[in-house]
Each structure stands twice: as C-alpha cells, then as structure tokens.
BALOBA-1460 file (C-alpha; in Angstrom, 3 decimals):
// residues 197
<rec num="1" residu="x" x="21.237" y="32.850" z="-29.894"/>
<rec num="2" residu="x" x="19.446" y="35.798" z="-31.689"/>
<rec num="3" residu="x" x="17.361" y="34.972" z="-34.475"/>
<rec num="4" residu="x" x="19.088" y="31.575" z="-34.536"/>
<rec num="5" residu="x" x="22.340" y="33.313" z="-36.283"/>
<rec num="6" residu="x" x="25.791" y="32.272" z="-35.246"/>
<rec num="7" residu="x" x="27.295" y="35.774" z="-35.438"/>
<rec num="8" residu="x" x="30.476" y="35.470" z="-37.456"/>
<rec num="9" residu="x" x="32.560" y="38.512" z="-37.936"/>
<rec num="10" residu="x" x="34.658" y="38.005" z="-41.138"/>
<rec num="11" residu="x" x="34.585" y="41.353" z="-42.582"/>
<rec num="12" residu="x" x="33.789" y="45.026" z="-41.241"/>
<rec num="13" residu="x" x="30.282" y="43.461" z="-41.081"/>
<rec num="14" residu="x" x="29.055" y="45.109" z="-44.358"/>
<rec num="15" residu="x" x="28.424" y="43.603" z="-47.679"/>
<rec num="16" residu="x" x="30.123" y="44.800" z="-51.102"/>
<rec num="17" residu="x" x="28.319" y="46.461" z="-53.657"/>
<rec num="18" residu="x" x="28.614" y="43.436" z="-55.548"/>
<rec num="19" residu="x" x="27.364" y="40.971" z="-52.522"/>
<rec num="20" residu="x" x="24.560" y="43.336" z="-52.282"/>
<rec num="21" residu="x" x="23.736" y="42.741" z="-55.961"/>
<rec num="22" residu="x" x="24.234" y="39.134" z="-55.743"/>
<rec num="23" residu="x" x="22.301" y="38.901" z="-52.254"/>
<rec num="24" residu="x" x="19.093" y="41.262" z="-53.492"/>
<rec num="25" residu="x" x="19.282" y="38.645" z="-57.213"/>
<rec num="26" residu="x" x="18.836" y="35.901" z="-54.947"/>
<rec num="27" residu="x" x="16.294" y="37.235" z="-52.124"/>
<rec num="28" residu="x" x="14.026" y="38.296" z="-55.171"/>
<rec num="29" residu="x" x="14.183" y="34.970" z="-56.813"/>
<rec num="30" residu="x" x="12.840" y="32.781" z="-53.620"/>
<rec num="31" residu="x" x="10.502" y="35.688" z="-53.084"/>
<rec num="32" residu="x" x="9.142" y="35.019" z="-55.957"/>
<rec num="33" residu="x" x="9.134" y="31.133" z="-55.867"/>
<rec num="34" residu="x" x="7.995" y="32.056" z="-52.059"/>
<rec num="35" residu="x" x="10.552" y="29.887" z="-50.878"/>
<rec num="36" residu="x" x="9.494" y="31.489" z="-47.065"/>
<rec num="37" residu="x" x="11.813" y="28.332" z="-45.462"/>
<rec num="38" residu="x" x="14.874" y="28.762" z="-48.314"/>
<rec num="39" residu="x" x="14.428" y="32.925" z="-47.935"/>
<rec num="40" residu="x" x="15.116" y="32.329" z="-44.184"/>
<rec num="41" residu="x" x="17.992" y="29.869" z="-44.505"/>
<rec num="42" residu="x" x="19.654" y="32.354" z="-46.807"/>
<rec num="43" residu="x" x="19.000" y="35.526" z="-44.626"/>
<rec num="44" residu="x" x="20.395" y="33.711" z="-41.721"/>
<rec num="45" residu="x" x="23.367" y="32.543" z="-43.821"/>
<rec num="46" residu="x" x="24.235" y="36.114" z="-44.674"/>
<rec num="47" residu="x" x="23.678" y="37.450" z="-41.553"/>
<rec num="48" residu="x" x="26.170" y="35.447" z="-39.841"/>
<rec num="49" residu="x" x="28.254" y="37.016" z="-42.338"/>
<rec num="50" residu="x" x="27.587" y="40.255" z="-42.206"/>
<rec num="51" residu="x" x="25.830" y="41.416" z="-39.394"/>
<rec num="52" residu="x" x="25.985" y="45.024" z="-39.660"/>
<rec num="53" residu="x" x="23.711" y="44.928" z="-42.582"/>
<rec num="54" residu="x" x="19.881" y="45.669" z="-40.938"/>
<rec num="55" residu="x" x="18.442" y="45.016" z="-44.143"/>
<rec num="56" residu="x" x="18.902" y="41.278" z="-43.768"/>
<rec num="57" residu="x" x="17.211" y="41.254" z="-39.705"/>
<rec num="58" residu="x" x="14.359" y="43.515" z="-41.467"/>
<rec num="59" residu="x" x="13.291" y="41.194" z="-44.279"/>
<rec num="60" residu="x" x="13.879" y="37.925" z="-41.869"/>
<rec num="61" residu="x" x="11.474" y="39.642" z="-39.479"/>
<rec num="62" residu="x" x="9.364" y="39.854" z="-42.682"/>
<rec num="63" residu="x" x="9.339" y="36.027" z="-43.355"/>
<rec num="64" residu="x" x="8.900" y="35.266" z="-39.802"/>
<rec num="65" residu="x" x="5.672" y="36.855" z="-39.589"/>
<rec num="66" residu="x" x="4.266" y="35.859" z="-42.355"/>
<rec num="67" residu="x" x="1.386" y="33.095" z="-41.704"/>
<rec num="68" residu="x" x="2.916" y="30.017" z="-43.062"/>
<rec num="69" residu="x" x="5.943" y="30.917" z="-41.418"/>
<rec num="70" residu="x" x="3.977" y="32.310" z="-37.906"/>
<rec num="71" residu="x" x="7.189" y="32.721" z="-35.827"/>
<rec num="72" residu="x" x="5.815" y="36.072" z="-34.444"/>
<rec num="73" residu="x" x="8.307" y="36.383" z="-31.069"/>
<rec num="74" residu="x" x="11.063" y="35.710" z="-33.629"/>
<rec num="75" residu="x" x="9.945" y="37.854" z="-36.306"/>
<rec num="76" residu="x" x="9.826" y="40.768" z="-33.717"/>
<rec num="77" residu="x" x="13.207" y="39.929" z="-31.970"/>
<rec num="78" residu="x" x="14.718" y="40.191" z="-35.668"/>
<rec num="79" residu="x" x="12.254" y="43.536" z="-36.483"/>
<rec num="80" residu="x" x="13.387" y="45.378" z="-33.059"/>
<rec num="81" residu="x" x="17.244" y="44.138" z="-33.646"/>
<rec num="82" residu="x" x="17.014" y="45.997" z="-37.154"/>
<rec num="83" residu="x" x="14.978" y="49.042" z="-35.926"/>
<rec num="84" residu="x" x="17.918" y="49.725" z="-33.208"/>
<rec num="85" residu="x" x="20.307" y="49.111" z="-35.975"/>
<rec num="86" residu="x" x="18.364" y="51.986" z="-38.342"/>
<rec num="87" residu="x" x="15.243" y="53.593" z="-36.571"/>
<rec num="88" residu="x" x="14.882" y="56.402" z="-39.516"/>
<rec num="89" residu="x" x="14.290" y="53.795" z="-42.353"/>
<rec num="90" residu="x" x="10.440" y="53.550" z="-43.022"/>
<rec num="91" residu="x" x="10.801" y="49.991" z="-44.085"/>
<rec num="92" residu="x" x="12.026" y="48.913" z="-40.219"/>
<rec num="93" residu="x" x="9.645" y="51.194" z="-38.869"/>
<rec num="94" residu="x" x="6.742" y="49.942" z="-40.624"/>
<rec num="95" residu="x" x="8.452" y="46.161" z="-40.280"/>
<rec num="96" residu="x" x="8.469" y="46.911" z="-36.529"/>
<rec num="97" residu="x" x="5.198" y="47.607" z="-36.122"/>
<rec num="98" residu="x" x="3.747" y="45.079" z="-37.996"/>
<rec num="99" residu="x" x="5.531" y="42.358" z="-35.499"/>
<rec num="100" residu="x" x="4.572" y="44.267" z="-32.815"/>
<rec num="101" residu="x" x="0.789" y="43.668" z="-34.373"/>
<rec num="102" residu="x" x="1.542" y="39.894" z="-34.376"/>
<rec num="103" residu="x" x="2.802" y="40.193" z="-30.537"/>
<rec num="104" residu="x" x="0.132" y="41.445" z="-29.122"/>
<rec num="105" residu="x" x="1.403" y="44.874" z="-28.156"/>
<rec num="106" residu="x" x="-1.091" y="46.875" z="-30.220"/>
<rec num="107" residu="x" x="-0.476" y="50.517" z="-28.588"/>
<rec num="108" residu="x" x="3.599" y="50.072" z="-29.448"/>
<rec num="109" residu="x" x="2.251" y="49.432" z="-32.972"/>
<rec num="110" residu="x" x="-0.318" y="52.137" z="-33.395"/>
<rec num="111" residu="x" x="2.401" y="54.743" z="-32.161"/>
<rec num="112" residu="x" x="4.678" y="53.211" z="-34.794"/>
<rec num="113" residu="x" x="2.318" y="52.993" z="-38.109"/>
<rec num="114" residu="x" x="1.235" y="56.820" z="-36.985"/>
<rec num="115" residu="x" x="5.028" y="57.752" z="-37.044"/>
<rec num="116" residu="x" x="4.823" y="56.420" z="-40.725"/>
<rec num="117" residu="x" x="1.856" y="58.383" z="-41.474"/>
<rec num="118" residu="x" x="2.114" y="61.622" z="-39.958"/>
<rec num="119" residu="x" x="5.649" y="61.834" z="-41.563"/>
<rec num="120" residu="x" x="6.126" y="63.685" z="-44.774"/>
<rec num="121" residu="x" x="5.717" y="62.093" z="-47.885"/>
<rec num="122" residu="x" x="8.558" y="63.534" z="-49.835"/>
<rec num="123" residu="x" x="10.621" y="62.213" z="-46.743"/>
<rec num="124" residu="x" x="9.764" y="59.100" z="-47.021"/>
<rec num="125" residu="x" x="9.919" y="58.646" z="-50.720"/>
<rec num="126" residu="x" x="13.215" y="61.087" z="-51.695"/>
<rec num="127" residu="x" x="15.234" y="60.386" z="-47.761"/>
<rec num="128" residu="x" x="18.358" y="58.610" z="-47.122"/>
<rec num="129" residu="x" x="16.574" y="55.652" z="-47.378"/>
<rec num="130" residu="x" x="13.641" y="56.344" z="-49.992"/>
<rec num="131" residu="x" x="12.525" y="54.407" z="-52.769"/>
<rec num="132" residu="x" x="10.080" y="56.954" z="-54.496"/>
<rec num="133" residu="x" x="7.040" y="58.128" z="-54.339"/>
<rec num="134" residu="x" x="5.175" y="54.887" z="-55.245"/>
<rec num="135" residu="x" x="6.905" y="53.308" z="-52.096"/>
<rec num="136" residu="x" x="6.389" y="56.294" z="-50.034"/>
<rec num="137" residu="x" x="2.422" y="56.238" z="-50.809"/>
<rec num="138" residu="x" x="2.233" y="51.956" z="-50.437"/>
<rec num="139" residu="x" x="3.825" y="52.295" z="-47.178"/>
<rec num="140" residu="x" x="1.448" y="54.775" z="-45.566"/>
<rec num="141" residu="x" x="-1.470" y="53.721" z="-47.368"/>
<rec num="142" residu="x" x="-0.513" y="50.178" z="-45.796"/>
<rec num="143" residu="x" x="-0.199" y="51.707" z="-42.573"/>
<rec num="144" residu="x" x="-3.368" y="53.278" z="-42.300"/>
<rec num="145" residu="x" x="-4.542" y="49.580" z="-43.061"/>
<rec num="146" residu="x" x="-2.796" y="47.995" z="-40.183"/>
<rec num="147" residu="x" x="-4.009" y="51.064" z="-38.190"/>
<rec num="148" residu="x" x="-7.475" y="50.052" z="-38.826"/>
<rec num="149" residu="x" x="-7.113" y="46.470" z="-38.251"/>
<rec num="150" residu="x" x="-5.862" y="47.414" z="-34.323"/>
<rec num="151" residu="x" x="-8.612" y="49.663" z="-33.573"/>
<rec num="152" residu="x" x="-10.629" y="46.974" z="-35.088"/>
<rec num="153" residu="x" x="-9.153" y="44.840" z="-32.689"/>
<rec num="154" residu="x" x="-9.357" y="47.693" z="-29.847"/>
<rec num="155" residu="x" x="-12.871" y="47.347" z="-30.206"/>
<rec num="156" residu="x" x="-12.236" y="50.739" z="-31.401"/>
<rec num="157" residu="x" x="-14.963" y="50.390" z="-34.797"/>
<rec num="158" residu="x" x="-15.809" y="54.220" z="-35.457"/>
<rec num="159" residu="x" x="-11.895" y="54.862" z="-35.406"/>
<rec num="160" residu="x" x="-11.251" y="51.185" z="-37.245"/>
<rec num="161" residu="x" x="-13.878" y="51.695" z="-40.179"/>
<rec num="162" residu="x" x="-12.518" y="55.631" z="-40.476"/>
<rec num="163" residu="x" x="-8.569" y="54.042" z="-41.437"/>
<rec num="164" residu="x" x="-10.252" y="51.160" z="-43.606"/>
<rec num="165" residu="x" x="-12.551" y="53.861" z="-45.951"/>
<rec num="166" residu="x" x="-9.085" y="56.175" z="-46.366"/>
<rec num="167" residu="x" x="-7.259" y="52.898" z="-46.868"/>
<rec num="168" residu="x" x="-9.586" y="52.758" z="-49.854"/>
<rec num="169" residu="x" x="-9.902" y="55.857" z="-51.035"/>
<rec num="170" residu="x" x="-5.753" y="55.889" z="-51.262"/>
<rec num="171" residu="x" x="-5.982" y="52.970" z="-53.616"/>
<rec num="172" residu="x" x="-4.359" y="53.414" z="-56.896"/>
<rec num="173" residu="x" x="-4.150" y="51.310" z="-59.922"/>
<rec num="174" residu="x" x="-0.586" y="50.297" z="-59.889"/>
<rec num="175" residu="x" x="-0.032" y="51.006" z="-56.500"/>
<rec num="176" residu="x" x="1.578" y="47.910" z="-54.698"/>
<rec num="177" residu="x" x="-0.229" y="47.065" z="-51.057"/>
<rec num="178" residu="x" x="0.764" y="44.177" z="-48.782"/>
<rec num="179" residu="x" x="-3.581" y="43.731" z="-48.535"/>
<rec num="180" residu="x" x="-6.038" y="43.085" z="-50.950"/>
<rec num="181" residu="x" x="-9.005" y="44.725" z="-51.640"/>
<rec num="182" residu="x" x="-10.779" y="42.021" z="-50.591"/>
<rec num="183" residu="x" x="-8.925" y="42.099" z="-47.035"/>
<rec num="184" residu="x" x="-10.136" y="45.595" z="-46.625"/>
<rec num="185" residu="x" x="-13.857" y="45.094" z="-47.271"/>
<rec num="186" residu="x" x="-13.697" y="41.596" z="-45.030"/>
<rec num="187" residu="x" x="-13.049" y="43.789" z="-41.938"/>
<rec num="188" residu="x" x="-15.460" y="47.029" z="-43.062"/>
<rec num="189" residu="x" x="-18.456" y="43.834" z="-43.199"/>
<rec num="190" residu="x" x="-17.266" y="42.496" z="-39.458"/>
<rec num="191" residu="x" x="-17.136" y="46.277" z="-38.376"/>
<rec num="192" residu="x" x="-20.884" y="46.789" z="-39.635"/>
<rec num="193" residu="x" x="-22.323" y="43.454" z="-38.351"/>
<rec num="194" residu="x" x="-20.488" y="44.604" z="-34.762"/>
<rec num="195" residu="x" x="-22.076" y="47.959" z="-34.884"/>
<rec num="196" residu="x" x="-25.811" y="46.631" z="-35.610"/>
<rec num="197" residu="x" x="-24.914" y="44.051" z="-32.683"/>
C-alpha cells in the first residue's frame, strides 16, 4: 500500500490540538536523536491514524530522502501524496521538489523550487501556512541552492554557479539552511574545474 501505511480511519482523519502537541514533542525529539528509522515508524503510526493530516506524508517524504534513509521513489510517493493534499504550503512545495531532485525528474523540480522563489516573501513567511520571515528567507535561499545543484547537473554551469554565488550572498548568521557552507563551495570548485575542462 502507499507509503507502507495501513490507512485506518478512526476519527475525521485530523489530529487534536493536543495530539498535535504531543505528535510535534515527539517528532522533534527523534529529530534530534536522528532516530531517521524510529521518526519513520512513528510517522507511519500516525498516519494510519490520521490520514488527513499532510504534515505527517510531508516530513516522511523528508526522512525518506534523506541519504541514510535513500528511499527516493518512496520519499516522492509520500512528497506528491502531501502536495495534492496542500499544494499552497511552501514546505510541500519545496518537499516536492526536492524528491523530485532525488528521482531524476530535474525539470518537474526546477519549475517547483522557482515557484518557491519567484513567490513573495511576505507570502511565504506571514500566509496560511507561514512560519516567519526567517523560514520564509531559509526556504528560498535553500531553493536557489537546489536550483543550482540541477543546472549543475544539467550541465547547465553559467546558470548553476549564478544560483550557488546568490545562495551565498543570501547567507545570514542565524539563518537556518538544509546545506552547509561547505556544500556550496564543493560544487562552485567542480563548476570551475568543468569550465577550464
């Protein structure tokens, strides 16, 4: 079955304010154990519960892709389940497109991590969905990372090298980012050694 979840509807499909509470306590915990393999038993145990709830399909996409974990196909069924659910939160967009990435089907994920950036910022950070405007500025900033790393791997190095140098120049102190500065300047050193090729 989908994502390996036994669908069980016991409620409306929804989690209570205080489930939520309880379920976000405990996600945040093995996250930061990284428990990848206890995070996914846990997400799969409250999705058969409550299935309505996109959040849990987005951060199990999430763990899927993640290169311990490496079930890409999986991690994209769970990211495209969560996107139909909710295509105007960021969070599935940009969760989309990075399984997309890790797929193969770089052009789907280009169009989806320039949806992210051409968008507004105060949309992103203040919408239905928002988190602020250190979450709005991550999640773009990340994006123009992953848009760099496909026209990297498009071959595309003018374009590639272009997202990486705003990537850095959008860098803030405190500012969270899924890459490390170290990531960034790995792929600006391949770009230049393909260029002088």
């Amino acid at each position: 079955m989908f994502c390996d979840i036994m669908e069980t509807k016991t409620n409306d499909g929804f989690m209570s304010a205080s489930v939520s509470k309880k379920f976000q306590s405990q996600l945040d915990l093995l996250k930061h154990k990284s428990d990848w393999n206890g995070m996914i038993t846990m997400l799969k145990r409250y999705a058969s519960r409550y299935p309505n709830e996109y959040y849990i399909y987005q951060q199990m996409a999430s763990i899927y892709y993640i290169d311990r974990i490496g079930k890409y196909q999986l991690a994209c069924q769970c990211a495209e389940y969560a996107y139909n659910m909710e295509p105007d939160d960021d969070l599935n967009v940009y969760t989309f497109a990075c399984s997309l990435y890790y797929v193969g089907r770089l052009d789907e994920s280009l169009n989806l991590f320039l949806k992210i950036t051409s968008k507004d910022i105060n949309a992103i950070a203040y919408g239905e969905h928002g988190e602020g405007i250190l979450y709005a500025k991550a999640l773009i900033n990340d994006s123009i990372y992953m848009m760099g790393v496909i026209c990297q791997d498009k071959h595309q190095y003018k374009e590639a090298k272009e997202h990486f140098m705003q990537h850095l120049a959008n860098r803030r102190r405190g500012q969270f980012s899924d890459f490390t500065k170290k990531q960034v300047m790995s792929h600006l050193t391949s770009i230049t050694k393909k260029q002088t090729e």
